[in-house]
MDTraj code that builds the backbone (N, CA, C; nanometers):
import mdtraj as md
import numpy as np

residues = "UNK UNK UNK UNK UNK UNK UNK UNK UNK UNK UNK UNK UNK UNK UNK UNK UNK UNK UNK UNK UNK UNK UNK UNK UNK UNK UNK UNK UNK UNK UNK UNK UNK UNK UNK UNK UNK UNK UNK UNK UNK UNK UNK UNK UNK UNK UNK UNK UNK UNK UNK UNK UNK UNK UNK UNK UNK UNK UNK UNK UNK UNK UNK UNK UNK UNK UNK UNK UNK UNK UNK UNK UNK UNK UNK UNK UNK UNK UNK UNK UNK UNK UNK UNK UNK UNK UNK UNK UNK UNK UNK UNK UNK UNK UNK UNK UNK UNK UNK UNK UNK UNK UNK UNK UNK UNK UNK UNK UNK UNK UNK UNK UNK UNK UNK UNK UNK UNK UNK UNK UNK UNK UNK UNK UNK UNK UNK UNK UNK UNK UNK UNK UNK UNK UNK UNK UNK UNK UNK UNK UNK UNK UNK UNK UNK UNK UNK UNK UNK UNK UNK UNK UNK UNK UNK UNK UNK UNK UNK UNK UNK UNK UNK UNK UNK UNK UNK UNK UNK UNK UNK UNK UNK UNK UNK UNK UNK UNK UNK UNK UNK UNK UNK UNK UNK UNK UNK UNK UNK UNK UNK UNK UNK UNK UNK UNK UNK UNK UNK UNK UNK UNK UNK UNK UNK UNK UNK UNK UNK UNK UNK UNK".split()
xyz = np.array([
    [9.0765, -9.2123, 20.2240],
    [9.0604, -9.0706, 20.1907],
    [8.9303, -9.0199, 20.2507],
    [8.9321, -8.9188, 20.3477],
    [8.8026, -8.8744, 20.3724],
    [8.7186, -8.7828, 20.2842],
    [8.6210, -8.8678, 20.2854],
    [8.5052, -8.7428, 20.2191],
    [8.4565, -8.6018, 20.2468],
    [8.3782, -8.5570, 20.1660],
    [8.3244, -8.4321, 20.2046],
    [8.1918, -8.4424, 20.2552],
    [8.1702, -8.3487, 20.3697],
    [8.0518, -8.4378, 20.4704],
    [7.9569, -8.3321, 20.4555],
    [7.9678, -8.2295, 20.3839],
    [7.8683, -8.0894, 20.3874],
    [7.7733, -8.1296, 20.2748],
    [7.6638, -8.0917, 20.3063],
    [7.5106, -8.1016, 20.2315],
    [7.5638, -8.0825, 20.0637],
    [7.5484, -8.2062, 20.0022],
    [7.5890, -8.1742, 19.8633],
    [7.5117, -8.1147, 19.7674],
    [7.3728, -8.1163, 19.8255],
    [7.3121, -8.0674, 19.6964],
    [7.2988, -7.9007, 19.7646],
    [7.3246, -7.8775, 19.8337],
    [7.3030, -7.7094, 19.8681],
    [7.4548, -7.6746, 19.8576],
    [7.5922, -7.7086, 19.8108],
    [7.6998, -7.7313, 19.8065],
    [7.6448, -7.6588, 19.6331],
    [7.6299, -7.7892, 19.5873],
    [7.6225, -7.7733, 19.3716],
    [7.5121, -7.6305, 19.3918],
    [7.4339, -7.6363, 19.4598],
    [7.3745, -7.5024, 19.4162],
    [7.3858, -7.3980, 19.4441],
    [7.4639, -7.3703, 19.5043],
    [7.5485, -7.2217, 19.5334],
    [7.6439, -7.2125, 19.4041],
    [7.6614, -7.2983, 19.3567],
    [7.7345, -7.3320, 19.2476],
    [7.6639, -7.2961, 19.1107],
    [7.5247, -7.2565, 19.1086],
    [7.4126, -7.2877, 19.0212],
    [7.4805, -7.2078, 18.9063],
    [7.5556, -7.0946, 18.8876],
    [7.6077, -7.1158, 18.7362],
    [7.7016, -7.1747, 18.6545],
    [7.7943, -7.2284, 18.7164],
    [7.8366, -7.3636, 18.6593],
    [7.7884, -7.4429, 18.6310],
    [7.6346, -7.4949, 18.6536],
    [7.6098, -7.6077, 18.5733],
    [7.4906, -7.5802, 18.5671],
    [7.3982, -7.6965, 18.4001],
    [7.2904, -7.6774, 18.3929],
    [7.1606, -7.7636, 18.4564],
    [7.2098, -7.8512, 18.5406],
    [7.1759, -7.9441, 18.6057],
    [7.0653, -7.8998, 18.7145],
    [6.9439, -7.9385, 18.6833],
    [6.8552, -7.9222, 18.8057],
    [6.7167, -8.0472, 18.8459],
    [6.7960, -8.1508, 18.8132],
    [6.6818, -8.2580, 18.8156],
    [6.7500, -8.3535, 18.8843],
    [6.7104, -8.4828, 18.9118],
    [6.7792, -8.6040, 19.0178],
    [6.9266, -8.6327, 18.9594],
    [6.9403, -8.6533, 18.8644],
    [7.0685, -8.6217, 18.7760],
    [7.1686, -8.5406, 18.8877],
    [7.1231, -8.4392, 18.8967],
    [7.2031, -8.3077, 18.9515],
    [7.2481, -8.3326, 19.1203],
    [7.1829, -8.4009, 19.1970],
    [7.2023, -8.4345, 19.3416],
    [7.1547, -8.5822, 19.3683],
    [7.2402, -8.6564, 19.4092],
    [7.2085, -8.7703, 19.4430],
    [7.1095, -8.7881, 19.5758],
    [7.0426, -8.8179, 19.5855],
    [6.9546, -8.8156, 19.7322],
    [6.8223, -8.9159, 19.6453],
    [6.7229, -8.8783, 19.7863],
    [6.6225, -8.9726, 19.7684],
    [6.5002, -8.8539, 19.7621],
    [6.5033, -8.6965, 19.7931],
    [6.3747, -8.6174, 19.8824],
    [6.3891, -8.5610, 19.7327],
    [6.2772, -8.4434, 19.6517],
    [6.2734, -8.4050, 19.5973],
    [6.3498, -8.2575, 19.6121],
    [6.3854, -8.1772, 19.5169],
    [6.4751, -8.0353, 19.5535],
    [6.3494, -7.9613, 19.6262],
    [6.2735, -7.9604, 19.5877],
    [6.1802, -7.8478, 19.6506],
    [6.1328, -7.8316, 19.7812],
    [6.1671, -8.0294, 19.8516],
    [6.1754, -8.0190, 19.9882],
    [6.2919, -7.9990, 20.0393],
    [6.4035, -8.0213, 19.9792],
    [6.5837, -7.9845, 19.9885],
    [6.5843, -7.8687, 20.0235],
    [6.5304, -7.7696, 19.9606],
    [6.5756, -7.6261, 19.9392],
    [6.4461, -7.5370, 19.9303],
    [6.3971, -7.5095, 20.0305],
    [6.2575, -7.3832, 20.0616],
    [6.3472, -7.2950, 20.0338],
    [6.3954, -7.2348, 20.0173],
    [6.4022, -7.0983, 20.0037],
    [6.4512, -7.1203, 19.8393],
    [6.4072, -7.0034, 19.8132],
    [6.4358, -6.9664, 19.6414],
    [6.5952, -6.8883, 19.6008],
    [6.6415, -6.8301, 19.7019],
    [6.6947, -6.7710, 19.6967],
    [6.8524, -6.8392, 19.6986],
    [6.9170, -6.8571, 19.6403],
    [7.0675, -6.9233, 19.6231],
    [7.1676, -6.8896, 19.7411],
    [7.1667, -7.0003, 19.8341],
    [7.2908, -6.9830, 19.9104],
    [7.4168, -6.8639, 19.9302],
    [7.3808, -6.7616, 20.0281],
    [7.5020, -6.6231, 19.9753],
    [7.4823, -6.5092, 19.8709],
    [7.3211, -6.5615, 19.7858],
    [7.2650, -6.4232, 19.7664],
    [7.1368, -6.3942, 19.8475],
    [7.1612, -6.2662, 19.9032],
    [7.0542, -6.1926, 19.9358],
    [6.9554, -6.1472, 19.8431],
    [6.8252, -6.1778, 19.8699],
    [6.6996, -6.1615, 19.8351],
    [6.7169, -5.9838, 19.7477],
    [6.7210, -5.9534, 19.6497],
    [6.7058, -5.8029, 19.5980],
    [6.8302, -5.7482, 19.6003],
    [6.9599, -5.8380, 19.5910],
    [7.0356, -5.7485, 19.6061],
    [7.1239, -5.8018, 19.4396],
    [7.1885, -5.7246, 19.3528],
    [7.2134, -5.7081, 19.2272],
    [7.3445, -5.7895, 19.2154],
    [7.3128, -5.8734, 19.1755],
    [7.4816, -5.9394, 19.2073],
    [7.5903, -5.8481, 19.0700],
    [7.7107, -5.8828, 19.1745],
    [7.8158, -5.8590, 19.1014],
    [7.8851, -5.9422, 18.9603],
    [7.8774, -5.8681, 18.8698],
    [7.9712, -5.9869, 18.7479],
    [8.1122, -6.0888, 18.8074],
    [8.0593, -6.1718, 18.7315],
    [8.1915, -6.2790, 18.8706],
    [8.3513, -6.2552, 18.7361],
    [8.4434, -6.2464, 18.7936],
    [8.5904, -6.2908, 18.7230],
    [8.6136, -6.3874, 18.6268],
    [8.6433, -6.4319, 18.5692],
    [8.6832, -6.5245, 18.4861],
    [8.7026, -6.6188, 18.6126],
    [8.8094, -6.6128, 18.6389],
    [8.8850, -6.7216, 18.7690],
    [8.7375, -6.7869, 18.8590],
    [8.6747, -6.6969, 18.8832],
    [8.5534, -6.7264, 18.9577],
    [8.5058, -6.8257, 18.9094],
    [8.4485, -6.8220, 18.7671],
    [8.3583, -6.8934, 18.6612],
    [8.4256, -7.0288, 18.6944],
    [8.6077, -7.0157, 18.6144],
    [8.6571, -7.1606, 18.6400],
    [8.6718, -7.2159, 18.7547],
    [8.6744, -7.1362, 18.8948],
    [8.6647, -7.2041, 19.0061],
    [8.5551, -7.2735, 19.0497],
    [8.4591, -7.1439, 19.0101],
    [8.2672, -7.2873, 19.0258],
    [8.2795, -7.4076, 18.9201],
    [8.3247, -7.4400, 18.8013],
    [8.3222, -7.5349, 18.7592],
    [8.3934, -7.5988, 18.8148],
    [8.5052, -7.6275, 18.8852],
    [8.5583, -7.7084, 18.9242],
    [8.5057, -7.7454, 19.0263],
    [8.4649, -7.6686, 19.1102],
    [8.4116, -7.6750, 19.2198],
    [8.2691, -7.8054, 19.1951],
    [8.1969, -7.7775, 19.1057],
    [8.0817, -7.8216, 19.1076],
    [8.1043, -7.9954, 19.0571],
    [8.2326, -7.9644, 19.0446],
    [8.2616, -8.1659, 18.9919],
    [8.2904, -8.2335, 19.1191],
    [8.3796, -8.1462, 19.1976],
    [8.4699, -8.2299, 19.2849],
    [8.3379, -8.2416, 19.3917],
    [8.1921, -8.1997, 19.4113],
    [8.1480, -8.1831, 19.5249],
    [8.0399, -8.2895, 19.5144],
    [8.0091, -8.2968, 19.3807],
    [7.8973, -8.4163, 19.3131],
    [7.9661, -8.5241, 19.3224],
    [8.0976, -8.5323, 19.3178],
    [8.1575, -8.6836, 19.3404],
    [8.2359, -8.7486, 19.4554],
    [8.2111, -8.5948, 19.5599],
    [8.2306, -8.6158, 19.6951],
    [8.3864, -8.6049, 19.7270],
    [8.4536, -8.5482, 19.6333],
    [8.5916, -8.5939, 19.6584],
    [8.7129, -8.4528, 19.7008],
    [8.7646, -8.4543, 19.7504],
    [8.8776, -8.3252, 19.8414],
    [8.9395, -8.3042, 19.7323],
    [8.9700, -8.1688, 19.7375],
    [9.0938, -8.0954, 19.6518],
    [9.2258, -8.1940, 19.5830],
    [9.2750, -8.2218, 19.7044],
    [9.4072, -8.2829, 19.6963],
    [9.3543, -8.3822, 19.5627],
    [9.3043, -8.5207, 19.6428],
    [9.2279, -8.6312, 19.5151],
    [9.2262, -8.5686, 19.4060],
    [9.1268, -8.4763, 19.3931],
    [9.0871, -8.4221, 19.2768],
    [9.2307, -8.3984, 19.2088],
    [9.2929, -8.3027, 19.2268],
    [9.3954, -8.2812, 19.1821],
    [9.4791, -8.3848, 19.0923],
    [9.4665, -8.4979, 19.1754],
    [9.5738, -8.5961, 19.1197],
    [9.4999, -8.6803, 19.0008],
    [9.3764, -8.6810, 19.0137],
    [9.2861, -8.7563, 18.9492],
    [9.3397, -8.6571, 18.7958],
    [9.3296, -8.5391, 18.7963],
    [9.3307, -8.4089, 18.7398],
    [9.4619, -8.4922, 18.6154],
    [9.5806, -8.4872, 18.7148],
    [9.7016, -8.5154, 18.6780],
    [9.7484, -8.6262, 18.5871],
    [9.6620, -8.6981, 18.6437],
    [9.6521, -8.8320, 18.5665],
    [9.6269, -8.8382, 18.3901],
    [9.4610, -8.7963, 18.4111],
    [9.4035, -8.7698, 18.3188],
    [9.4968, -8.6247, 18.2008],
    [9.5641, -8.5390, 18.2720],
    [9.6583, -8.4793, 18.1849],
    [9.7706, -8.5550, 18.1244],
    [9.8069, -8.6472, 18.2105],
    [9.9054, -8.7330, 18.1492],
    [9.9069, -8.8296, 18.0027],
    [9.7432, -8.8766, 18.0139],
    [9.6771, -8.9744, 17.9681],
    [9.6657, -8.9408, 17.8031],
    [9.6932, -9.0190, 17.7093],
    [9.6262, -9.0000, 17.5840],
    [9.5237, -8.8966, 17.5719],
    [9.4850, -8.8413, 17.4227],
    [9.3627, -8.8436, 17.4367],
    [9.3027, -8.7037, 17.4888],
    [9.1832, -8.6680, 17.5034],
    [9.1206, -8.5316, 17.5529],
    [9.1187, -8.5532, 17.7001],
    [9.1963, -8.4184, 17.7896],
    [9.2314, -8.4362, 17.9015],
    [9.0840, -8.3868, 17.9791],
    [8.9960, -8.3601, 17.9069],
    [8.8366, -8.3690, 17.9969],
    [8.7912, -8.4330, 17.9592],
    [8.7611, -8.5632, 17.8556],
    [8.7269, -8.6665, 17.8515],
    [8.7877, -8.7689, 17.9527],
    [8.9226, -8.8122, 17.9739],
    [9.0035, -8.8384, 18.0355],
    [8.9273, -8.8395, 18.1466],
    [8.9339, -8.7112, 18.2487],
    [8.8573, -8.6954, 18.3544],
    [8.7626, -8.6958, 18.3789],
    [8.7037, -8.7319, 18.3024],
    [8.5518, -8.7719, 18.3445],
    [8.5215, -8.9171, 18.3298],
    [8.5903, -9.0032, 18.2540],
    [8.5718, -9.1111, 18.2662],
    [8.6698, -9.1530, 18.3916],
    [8.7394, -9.1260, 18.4882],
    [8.8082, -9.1215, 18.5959],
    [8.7012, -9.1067, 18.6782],
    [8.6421, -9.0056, 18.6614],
    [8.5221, -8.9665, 18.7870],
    [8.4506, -9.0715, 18.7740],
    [8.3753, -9.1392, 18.6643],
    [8.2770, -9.2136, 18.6637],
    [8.3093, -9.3552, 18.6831],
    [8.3819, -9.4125, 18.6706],
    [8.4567, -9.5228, 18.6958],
    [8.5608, -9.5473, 18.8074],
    [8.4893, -9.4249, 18.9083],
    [8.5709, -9.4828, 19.0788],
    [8.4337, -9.5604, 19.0858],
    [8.4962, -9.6740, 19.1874],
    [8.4087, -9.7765, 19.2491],
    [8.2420, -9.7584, 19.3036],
    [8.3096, -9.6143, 19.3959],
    [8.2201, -9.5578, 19.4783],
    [8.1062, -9.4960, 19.3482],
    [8.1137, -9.4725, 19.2579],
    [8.0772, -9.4051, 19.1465],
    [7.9747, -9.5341, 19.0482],
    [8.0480, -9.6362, 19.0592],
    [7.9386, -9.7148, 18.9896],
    [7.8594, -9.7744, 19.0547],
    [7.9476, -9.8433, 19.1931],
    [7.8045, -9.8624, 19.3075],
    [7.6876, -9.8022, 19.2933],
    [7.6776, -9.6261, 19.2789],
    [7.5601, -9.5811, 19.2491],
    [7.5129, -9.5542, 19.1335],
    [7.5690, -9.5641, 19.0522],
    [7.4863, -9.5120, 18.9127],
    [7.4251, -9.6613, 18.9184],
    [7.4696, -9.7999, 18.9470],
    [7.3805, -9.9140, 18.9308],
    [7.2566, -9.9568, 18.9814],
    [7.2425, -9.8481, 19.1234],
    [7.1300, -9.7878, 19.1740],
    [7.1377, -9.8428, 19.2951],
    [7.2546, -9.9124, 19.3496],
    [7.2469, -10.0176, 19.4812],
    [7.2821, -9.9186, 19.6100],
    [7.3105, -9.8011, 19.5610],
    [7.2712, -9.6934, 19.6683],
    [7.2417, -9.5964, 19.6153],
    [7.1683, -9.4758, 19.7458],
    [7.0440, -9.3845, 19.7179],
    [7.1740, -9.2703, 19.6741],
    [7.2642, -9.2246, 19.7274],
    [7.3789, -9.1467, 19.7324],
    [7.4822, -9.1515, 19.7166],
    [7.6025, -9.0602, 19.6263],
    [7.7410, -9.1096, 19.6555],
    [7.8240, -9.1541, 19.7853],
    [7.7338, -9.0543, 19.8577],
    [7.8206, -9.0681, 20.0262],
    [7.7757, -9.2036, 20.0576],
    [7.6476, -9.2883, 20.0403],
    [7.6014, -9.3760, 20.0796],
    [7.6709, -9.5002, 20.0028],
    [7.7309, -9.5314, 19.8728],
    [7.7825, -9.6034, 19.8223],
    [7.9414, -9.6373, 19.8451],
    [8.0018, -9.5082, 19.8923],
    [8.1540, -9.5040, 19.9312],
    [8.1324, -9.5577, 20.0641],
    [8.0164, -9.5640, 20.1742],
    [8.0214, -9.5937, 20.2565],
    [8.0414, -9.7408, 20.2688],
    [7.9082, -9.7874, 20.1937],
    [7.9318, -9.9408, 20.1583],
    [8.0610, -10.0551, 20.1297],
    [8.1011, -9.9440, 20.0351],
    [8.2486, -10.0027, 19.9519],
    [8.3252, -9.9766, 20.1075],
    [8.3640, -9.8565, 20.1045],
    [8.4813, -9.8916, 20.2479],
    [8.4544, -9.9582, 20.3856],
    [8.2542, -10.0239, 20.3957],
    [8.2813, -10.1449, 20.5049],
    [8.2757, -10.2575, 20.4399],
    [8.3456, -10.2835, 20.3152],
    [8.3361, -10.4215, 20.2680],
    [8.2049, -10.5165, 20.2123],
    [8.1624, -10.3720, 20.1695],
    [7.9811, -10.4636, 20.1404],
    [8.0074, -10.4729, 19.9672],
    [8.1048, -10.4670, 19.9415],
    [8.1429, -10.4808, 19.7873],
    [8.2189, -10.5894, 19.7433],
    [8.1754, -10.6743, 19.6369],
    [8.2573, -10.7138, 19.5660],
    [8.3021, -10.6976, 19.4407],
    [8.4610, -10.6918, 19.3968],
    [8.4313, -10.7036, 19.2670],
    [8.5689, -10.8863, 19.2112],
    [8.4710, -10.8553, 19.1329],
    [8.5563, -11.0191, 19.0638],
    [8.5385, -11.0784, 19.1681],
    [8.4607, -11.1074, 19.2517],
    [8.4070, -11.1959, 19.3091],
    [8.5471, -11.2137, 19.4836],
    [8.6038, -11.0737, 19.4485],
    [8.6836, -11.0613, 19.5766],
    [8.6437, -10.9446, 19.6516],
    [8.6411, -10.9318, 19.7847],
    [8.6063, -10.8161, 19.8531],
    [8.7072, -10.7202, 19.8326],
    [8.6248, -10.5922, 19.8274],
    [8.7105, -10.4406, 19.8027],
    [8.6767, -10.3203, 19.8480],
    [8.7906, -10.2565, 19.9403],
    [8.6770, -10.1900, 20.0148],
    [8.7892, -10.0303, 19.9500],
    [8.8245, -9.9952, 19.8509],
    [8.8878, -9.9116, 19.8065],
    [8.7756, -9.8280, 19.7282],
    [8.7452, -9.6987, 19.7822],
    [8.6082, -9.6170, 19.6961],
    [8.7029, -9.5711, 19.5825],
    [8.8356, -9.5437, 19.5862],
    [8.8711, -9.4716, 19.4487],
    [8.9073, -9.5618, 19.3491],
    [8.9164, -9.6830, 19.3507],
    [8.9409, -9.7971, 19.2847],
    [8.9009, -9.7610, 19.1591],
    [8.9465, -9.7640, 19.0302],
    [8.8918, -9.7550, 18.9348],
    [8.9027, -9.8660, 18.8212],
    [8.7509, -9.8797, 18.8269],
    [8.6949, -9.9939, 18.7395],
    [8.7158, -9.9900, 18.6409],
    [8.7366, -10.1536, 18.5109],
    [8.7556, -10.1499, 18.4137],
    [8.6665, -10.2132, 18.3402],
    [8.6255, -10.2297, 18.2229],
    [8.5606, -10.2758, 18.1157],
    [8.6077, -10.4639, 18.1611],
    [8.4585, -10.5020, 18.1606],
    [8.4676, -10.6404, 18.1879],
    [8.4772, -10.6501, 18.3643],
    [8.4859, -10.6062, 18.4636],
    [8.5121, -10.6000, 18.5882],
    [8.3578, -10.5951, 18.6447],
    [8.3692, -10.6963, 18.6997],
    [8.1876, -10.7435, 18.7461],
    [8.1755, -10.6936, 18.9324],
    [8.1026, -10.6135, 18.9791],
    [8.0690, -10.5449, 19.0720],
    [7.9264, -10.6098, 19.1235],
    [8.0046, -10.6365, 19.2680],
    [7.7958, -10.7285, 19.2825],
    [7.8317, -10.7024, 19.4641],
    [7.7449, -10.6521, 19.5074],
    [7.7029, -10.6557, 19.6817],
    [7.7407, -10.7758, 19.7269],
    [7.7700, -10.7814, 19.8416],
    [7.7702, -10.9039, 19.9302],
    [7.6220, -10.9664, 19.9796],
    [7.6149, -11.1100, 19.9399],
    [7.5164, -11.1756, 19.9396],
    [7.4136, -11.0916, 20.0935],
    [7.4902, -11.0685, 20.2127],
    [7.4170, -11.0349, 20.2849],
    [7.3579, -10.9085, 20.3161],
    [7.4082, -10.8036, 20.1604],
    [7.3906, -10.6569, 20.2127],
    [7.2350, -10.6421, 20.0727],
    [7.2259, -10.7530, 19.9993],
    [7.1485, -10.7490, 19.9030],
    [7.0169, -10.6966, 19.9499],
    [6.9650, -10.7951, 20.0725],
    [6.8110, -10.7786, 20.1035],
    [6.8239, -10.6410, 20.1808],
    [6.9122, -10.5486, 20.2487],
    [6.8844, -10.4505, 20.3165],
    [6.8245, -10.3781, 20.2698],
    [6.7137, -10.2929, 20.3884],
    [6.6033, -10.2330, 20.3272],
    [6.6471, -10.0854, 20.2417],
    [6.8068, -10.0552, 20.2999],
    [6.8452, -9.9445, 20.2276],
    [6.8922, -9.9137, 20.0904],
    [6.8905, -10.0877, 20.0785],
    [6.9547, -10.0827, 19.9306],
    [6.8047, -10.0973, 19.8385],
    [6.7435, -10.1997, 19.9153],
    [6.5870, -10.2085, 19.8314],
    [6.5431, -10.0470, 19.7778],
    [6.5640, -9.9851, 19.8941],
    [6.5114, -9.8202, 19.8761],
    [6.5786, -9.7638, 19.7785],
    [6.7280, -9.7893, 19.7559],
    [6.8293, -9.7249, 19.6882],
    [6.7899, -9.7987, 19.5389],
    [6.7581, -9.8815, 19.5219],
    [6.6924, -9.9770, 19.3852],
    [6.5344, -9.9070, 19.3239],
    [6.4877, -9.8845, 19.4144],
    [6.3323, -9.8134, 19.3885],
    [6.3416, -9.6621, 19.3478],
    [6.4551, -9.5973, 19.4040],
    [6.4958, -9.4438, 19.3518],
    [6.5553, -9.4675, 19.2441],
    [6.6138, -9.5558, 19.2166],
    [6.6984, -9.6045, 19.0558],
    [6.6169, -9.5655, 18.9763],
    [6.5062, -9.6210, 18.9512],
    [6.4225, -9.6684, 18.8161],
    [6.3399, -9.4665, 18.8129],
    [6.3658, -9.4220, 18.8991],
    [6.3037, -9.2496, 18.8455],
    [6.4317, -9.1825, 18.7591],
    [6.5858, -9.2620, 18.7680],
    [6.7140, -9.1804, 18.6976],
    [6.7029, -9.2444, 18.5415],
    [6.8340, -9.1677, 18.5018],
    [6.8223, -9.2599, 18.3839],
    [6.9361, -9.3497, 18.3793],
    [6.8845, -9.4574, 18.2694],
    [6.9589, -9.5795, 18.2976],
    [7.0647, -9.5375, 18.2437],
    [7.2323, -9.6470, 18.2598],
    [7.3610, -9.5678, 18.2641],
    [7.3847, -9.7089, 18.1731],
    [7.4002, -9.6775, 18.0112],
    [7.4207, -9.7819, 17.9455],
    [7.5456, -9.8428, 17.8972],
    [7.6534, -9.7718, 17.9804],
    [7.7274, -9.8662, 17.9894],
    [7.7920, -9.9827, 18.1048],
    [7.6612, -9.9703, 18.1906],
    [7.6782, -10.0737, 18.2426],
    [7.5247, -10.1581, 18.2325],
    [7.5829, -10.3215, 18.2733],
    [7.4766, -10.4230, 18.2375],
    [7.4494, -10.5047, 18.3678],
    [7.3251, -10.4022, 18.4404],
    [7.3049, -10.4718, 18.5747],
    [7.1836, -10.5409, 18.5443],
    [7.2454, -10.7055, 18.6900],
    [7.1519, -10.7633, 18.6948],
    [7.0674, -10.7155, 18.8584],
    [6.9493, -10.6772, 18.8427],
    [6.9147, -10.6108, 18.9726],
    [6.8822, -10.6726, 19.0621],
    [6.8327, -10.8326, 19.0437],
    [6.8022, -10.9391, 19.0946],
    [6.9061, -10.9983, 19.2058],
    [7.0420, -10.9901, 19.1424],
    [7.1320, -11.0687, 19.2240],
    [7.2600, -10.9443, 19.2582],
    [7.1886, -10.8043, 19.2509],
    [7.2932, -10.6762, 19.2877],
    [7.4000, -10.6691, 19.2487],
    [7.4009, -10.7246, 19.0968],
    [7.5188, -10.7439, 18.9958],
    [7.5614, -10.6613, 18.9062],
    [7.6530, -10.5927, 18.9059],
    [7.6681, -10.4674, 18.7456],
    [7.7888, -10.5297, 18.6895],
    [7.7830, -10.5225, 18.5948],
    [7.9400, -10.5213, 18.4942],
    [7.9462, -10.3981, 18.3827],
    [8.0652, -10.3690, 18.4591],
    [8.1621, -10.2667, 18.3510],
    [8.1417, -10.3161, 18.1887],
    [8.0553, -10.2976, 18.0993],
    [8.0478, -10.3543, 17.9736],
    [8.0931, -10.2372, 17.8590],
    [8.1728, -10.1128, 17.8884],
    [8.1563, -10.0462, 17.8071],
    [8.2447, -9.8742, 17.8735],
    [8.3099, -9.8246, 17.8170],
    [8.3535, -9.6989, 17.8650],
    [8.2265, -9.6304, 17.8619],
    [8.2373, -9.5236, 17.9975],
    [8.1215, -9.4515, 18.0460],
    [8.0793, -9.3328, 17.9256],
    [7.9639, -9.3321, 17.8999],
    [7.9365, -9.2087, 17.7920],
    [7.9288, -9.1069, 17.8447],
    [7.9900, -9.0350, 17.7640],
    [8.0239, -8.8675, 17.8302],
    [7.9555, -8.7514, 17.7741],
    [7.8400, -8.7753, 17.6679],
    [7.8093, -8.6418, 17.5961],
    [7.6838, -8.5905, 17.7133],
    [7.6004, -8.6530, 17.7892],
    [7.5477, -8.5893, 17.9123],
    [7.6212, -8.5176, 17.9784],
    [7.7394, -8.5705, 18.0376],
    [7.8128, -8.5436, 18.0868],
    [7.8154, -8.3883, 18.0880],
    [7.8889, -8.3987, 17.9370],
    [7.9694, -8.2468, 17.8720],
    [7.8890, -8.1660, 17.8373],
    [7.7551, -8.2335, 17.8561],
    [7.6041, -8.0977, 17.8909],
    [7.5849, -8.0521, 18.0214],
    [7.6171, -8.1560, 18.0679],
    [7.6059, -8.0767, 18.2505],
    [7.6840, -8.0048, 18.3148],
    [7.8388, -8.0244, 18.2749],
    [7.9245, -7.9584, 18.3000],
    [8.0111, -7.8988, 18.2297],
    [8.0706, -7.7682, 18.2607],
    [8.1837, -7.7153, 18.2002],
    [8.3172, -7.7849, 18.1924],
    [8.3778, -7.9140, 18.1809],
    [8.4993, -7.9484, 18.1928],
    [8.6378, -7.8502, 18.1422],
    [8.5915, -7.8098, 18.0198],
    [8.6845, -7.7439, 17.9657],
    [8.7559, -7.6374, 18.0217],
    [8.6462, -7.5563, 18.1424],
    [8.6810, -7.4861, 18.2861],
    [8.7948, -7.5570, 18.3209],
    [8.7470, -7.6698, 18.4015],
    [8.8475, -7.7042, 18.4847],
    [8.9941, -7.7446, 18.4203],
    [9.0128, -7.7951, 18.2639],
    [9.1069, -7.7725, 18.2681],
    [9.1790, -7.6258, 18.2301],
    [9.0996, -7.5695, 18.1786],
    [9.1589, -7.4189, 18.1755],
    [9.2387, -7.3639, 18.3250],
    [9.1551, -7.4359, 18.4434],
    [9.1889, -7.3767, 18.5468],
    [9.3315, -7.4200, 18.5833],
    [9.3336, -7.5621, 18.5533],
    [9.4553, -7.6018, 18.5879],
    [9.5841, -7.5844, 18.5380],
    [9.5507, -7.5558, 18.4053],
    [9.6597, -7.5187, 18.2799],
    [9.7175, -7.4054, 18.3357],
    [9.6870, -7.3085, 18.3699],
    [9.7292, -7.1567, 18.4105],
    [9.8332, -7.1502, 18.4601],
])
top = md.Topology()
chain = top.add_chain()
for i, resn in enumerate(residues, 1):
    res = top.add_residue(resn, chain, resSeq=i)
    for name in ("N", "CA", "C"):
        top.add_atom(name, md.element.get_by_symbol(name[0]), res)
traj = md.Trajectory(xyz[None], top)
């Protein structure tokens, strides 16, 4: 599945009222926002000019918008991911968000073994992943409770992952997983917690959007 290759954090912030997110949390990278983004002014508004009240539809389209772009993933995907999670037991935005957080490409980085989502899906689809101790190079793969995720012995010492380990420790730690950082090891120990989550984002948007 190809990714989305456009600047993600100037992507979520054109997006800036859909979510309340404005700290490392909010854009995966390594530079601070303030060197990201010189200008003050939000992507598509002009400096002094009065914006217009947005639509309803609008509102739920930036929320949706602002999930599928943080987790790097195309319409279509999204969609089905969407579908799933409607199918599924249970609260259908809880549902989806533990979907989002538990693709492969998704825990690679929250474990900190890369600086970026784009940079962790990259990994996983050249085979610098293992899980259960078999190579996997599937980014949408979705991980389960007990499913042990560890780098390939030879991608451990790279200096990009060292870097991607040193930007870790400024996020916050993701407690449901139990990495060992030593040997570039995480295990799935726990369904992903979602009440951050459901502070950062509107989910309930997106399924409103889809329900319609």
């Amino acid at each position: 599945m190809a990714a989305i290759k456009k600047p993600r954090g100037k992507q979520i912030r054109s997006l800036s009222s859909a979510t309340d997110i404005t700290d490392l949390e909010s854009f995966s990278g390594v530079r601070p926002l303030e060197k990201k983004f010189k200008s003050k002014t939000l992507p598509g508004k002009a400096p002094g000019v009065r914006r217009m009240r947005e639509s309803e539809y609008s509102e739920l389209m930036k929320s949706k918008q602002t999930l599928r772009y943080l987790y790097g993933i195309k319409e279509g995907q999204f969609k089905r991911i969407y579908d799933a999670a409607a199918r599924s037991k249970g609260s259908t935005g809880d549902n989806l968000l533990q979907s989002l957080e538990l693709r492969l490409d998704n825990v690679v980085y929250r474990s900190g073994f890369a600086a970026t989502r784009a940079q962790s899906r990259q990994m996983v689809s050249h085979g610098h992943v293992l899980v259960n101790g078999q190579r996997l190079n599937i980014p949408s793969y979705r991980c389960r409770i007990g499913d042990v995720i560890q780098l390939r012995e030879g991608t451990r010492k790279k200096a990009i992952v060292q870097f991607a380990i040193e930007i870790a420790k400024q996020k916050e730690e993701m407690t449901w997983l139990t990495v060992d950082v030593d040997a570039c090891k995480v295990t799935v120990s726990e369904q992903p917690a979602l009440d951050r989550l459901h502070e950062l984002f509107k989910v309930n948007h997106v399924v409103e959007l889809y329900s319609k």
